[in-house]
N, C-alpha and C positions, 0 to 999 in steps of 0.2 A: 504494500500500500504506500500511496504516497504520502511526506508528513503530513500531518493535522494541520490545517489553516486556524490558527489561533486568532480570533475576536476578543479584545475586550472592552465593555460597552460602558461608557462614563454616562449616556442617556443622563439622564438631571442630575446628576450625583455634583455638578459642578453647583448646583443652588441657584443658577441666573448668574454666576460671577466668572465674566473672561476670561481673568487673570486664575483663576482657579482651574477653570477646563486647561488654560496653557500648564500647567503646574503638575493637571494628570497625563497629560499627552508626556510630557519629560518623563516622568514617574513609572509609567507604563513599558516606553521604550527600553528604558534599561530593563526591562523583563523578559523581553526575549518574544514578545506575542509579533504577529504580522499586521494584524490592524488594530486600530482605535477609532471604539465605532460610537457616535453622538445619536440624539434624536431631532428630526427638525419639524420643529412645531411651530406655525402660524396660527394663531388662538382663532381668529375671524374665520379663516374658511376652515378648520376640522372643528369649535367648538362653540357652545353656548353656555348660557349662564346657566341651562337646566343641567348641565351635566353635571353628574353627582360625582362625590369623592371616591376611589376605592377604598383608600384609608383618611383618615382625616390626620392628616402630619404635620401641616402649615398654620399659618395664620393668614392666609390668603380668603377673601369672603367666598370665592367661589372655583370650582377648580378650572373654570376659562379664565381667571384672576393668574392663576397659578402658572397655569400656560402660555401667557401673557407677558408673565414674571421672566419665564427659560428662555425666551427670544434671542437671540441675534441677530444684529444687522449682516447683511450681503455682507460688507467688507470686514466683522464680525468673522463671520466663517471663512472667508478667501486668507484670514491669518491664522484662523486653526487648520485649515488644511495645509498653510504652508509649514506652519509647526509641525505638522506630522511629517512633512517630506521633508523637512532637516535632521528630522530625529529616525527615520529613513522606517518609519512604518506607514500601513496604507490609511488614508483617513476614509471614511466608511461615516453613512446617517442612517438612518430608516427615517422615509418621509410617509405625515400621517394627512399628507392634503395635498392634492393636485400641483399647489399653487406650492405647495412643499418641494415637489420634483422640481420647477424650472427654477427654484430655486439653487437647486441643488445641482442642475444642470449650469447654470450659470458660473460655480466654482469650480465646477468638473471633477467627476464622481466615476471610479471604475464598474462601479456593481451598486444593485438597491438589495437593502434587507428588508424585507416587507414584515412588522410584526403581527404575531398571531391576531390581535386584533383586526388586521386589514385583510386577513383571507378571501373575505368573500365580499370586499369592496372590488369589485370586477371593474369600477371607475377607474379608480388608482393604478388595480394593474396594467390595466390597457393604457392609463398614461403611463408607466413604465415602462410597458413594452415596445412602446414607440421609442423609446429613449435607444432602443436594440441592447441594451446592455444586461448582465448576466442578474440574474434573481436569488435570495437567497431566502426562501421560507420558511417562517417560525409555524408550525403546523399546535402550537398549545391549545386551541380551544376549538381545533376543528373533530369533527368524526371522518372516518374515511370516505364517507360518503359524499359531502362534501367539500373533502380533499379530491377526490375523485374530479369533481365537477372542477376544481380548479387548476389543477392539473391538465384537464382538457380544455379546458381555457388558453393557458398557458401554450399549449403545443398548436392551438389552433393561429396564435400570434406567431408561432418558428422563434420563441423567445428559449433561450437554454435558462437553464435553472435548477436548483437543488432545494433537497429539502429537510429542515431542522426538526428531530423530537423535542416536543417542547412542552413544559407542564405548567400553565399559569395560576400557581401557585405559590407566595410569597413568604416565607419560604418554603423550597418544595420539599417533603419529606420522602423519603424512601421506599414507603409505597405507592407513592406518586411518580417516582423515576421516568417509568414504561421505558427502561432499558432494553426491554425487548422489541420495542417499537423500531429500535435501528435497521435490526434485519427486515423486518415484513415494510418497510418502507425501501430500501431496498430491491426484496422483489416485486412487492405494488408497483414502483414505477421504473426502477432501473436508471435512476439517477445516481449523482453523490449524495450522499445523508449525513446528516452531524447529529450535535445535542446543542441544544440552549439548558444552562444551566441555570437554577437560582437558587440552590442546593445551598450554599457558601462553604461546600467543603471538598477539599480540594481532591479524594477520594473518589466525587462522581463524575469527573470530566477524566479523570485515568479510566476510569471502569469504561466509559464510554468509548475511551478510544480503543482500549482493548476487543472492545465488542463491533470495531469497525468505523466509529464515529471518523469520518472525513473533512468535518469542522466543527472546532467548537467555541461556544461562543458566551462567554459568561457575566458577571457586572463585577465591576470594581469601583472600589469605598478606598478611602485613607484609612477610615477609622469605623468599624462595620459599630459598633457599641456607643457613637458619640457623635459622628456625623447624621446630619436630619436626609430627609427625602426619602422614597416610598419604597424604595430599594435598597433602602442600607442593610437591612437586616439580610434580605436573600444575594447580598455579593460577597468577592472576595477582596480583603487587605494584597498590599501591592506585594508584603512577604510573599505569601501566599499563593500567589500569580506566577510569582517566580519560580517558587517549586514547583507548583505545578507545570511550567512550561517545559522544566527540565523534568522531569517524570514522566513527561507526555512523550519527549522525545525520545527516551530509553522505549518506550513500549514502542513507538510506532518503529524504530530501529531492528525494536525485537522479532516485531512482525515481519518485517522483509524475510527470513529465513524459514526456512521448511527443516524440521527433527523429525527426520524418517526413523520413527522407531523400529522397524522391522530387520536391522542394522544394527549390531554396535562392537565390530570389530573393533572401532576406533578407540571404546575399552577396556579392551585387554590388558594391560599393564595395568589397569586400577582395579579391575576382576582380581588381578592377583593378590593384590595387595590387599582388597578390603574381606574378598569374599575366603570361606573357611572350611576347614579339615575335621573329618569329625578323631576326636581323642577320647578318651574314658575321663570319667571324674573322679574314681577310687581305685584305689592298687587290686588285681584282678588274679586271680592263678589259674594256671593251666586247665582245659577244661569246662572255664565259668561258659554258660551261656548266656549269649548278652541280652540285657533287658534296656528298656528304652532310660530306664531310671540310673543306666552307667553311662550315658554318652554326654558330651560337652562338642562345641565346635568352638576350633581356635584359628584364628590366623597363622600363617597365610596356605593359602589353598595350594593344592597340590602335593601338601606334606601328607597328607593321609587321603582317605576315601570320601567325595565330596561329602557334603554337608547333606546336601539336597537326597542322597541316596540311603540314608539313615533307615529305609523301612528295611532295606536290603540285607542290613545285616544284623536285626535284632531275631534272637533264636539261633545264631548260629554260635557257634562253640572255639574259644581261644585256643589255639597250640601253642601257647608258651605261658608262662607268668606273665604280666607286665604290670609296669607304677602309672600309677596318679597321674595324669595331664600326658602321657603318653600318647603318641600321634597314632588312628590304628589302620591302618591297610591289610589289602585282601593277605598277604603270608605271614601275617597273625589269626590267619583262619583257618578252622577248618575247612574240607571241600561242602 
């Protein structure tokens, strides 16, 4: 497989403060991820004043107040994405309104990540899909049934595309994972498939990639315990991030290799070394017939009669005396 496309997503975590988002774009890079992904919200065309809170975190009176708050201006973003391309990762959005795309068209965007909430805005995709640029979907709050449909959507534009497990759930618990969603996403559609995580532990984006995840993509906090916004709690510290980016590349590393177990000439010198002879455990006289309650296996193999063969020779009869810890082969036998 090829590495993991690592994501990590600041979405509001910067609180509405420039200099703050520039602070995580630095903090990020030195981690080793490939992008640093924002969210770009324009409160007027995705929201209104009916929309409700999902958590109530701010002091904002409403959550288009709130949205309102995260904004930045055009040349706003044309310096977080140059920030990104000094600090030499990809700068990445998920736009949640039309008017979100040529925004984002404007500063120039390699790929859209569409979040689970936009699935079945077939609006937005189809303005994406005119963009011709690659898609990355968060599938959290779809059924396959609906994936389905959009999916065929998708392939009906000749847009390429991939697509994320994803559990909208803050934070997500471990029976909430659907770990197993990688593979039957997979063969559903024969794409690339990742995981969007909000886990905050750095155990489910290894697990993920071990099970095939192709991107992953998770949130990052300074300070997951201290910092506000709606997310703190389901990300990860930049520690964190870190580790995990080197953990993720040991497995995905791992995975390139095939261990044909059907094979293992290759050890034979540690056969000899680890594996063992069977010997007696008590001093024996000529004559004893052995019982299972006299044998011992000691290293190293080939001093006596394997280990493994021990049914072999219980009921048969010594021809000689022999001591304690003594190694036993067949011309210590009778026929």
């Amino acid at each position: 497989m090829k590495k993991p496309f690592l994501i990590a997503e600041i979405a509001q975590a910067h609180n509405g403060s420039f200099q703050k988002a520039v602070n995580y774009i630095e903090a990020l890079a030195k981690t080793g991820v490939n992008a640093v992904k924002f969210q770009t919200h324009i409160a007027e065309a995705e929201s209104s004043v009916f929309e409700p809170f999902r958590i109530r975190f701010s002091n904002d009176k409403t959550r288009f107040d709130y949205w309102k708050r995260m904004e930045f201006s055009v040349n706003q973003w044309q310096r977080l994405k140059q920030a990104c391309e000094q600090h030499n990762v990809e700068f990445m959005s998920s736009p949640f309104s039309n008017a979100a795309v040529d925004l984002l068209e404007k500063i120039g965007v390699k790929r859209y990540k569409i979040g689970s909430g936009e699935v079945n805005n077939f609006l937005l995709l189809q303005k994406v899909a005119e963009t011709e640029k690659p898609i990355i979907l968060s599938s959290g709050m779809s059924s396959f049934t609906e994936l389905d449909q959009t999916v065929a959507f998708l392939r009906r534009q000749n847009v390429e595309f991939s697509v994320l497990q994803c559990a909208t759930s803050y934070p997500t618990l471990p029976d909430q994972f659907g770990l197993n969603v990688i593979q039957e996403l997979k063969d559903r559609y024969g794409v690339a498939v990742g995981f969007s995580d909000h886990s905050a532990k750095v155990e489910t984006g290894i697990a993920a990639v071990a099970l095939g995840a192709e991107i992953l993509e998770f949130h990052a906090v300074f300070d997951r315990n201290n910092d506000s916004g709606p997310d703190a709690s389901s990300s990860l510290e930049i520690e964190e991030i870190a580790q995990l980016v080197q953990q993720v590349k040991t497995i995905a590393e791992a995975k390139q290799y095939i261990v044909d177990k059907r094979y293992n000439s290759h050890f034979t010198e540690l056969k000899g070394i680890f594996e063992k002879s069977l010997a007696i455990n008590k001093d024996l006289l000529k004559g004893h017939t052995l019982q299972f309650v006299d044998l011992e296996a000691k290293k190293p193999k080939n001093y006596g009669i394997d280990a493994a063969l021990f049914e072999k020779v219980i009921g048969r009869k010594l021809n000689k005396s022999m001591s304690k810890w003594d190694f036993l082969n067949e011309n210590d036998l009778d026929e």
